[in-house]
C-alpha positions, 0 to 999 in steps of 0.5 A, a space after each residue: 567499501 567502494 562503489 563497485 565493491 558495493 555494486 558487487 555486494 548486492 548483486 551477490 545478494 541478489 542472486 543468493 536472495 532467497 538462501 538460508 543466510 540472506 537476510 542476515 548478510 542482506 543486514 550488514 550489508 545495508 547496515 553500512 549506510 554506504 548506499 546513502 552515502 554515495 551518487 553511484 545508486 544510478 550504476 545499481 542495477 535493476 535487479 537491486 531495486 527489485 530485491 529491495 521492494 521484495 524484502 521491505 514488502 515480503 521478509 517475514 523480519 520487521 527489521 529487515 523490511 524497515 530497513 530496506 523499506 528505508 534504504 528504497 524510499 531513499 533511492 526512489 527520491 533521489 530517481 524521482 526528478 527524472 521519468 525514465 530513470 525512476 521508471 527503471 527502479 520501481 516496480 510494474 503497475 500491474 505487481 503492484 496491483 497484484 500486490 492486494 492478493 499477497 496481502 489478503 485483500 484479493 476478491 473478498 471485499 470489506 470485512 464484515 465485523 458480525 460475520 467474523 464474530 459470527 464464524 469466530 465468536 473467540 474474536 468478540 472481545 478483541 474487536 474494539 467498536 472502532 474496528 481496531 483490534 488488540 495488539 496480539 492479533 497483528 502477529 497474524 497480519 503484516 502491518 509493517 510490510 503492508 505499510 511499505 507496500 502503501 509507501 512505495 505505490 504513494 511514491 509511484 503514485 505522486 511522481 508519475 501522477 499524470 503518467 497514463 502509460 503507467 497507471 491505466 485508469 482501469 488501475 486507478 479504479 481498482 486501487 480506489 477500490 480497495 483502499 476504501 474496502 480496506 479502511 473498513 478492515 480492523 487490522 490496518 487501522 494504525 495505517 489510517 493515514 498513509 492509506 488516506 494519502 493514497 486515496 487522496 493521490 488516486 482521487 487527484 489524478 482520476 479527476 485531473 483526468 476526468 475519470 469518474 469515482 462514481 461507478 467505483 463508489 457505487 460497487 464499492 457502497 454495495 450491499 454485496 461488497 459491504 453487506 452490513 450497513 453500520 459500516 458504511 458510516 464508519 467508511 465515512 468517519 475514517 476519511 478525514 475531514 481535513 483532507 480537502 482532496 477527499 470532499 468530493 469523494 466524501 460527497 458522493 460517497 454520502 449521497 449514495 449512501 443515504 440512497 441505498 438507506 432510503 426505503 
């Protein structure tokens, strides 16, 4: 297949996305390897980066989002020693913060694991005391789109990190935000790690720029976020130790806490 075959190719998937047979013509496509093959990805147009973000973050398929997650994270390193040129293949800052909301995350804040056994008393046995759940239970969430999701926003994250025309600090504050409540949450505890590399990027770039975790740490440790207080240990367990970029995160963090148990 030559390159403008290829181009040809994925511009007809794109426009046939979201038919019936998409996924699966989407599959030979990709299956071919030619876009790793080839120095013609600069010729791709936009509408392909997009396609591929949409299906490695939302295809109901597994295959089909690994896959294209792969192909993706590919393209975007071979973008990433030019600004312009990795801006033009990604998504905006603020799809992927809106991002949270297709994956549960919206205003609901951390999961309170007495609440849920409390309105859902059939999950008591299924919730292990770490908060992980039984395996049978991931067919209700999208672990592998949401783990795409965290790869592609740590690529923008560590590329453009000191780029304030694409990420606000408004925005680093949310996604700090967010990636502490979901550390707290049962279901993406197999994306401890990638979640703690996001975090670790968020905090490098706020303090490079001076930008205060305080007050996002302190919504975020409140009773009214986290009303049930075992989990605010259990936030601290899961920042790892070993990771020196999240010390100072770890230290205020626990200061507010023992502030907030104090009588």
């Amino acid at each position: 297949m030559s390159n403008n075959e290829l181009i040809k190719d994925l511009k007809e998937y794109v426009d046939a996305c979201y038919s019936e047979s998409a996924e699966l013509y989407y599959k030979d496509v990709l299956l071919t390897d030619v876009l790793m093959e080839i120095d013609a990805y600069k010729q791709l147009p936009a509408s392909v980066y997009s396609m591929l973000y949409s299906v490695a973050t939302a295809s109901a398929d597994d295959i089909s989002s690994l896959r294209a997650w792969e192909v993706l994270i590919a393209l975007l390193t071979r973008h990433s020693g030019e600004r312009a040129s990795f801006l033009s293949c990604i998504p905006k800052s603020e799809e992927l913060c809106h991002a949270w909301d297709k994956f549960g995350y919206a205003a609901s804040g951390a999961l309170d694991l007495n609440l849920l056994i409390q309105n859902r008393p059939e999950l008591r046995n299924e919730i292990f005391p770490d908060g992980s759940i039984k395996s049978f239970l991931y067919s209700s969430f999208p672990l592998v789109q949401f783990r795409n999701y965290l790869q592609v926003m740590l690529s923008c994250l560590t590329v453009l990190r000191e780029d304030e025309n694409y990420f606000s600090n408004q925005q680093l504050q949310f996604l700090l935000e967010r990636l502490l409540l979901v550390l707290l949450e049962p279901r993406s505890f197999s994306l401890y790690d990638t979640i703690c590399s996001n975090l670790a990027a968020v905090v490098t770039i706020m303090k490079n720029r001076k930008v205060s975790m305080k007050a996002t740490l302190v919504k975020v440790l409140s009773p009214e976020m986290i009303p049930d207080v075992s989990c605010l240990g259990l936030l601290l367990l899961r920042l790892p130790v070993m990771n020196q970029t999240l010390d100072v995160l770890r230290s205020v963090a626990s200061c507010i806490i023992l502030k907030r148990l104090s009588p």
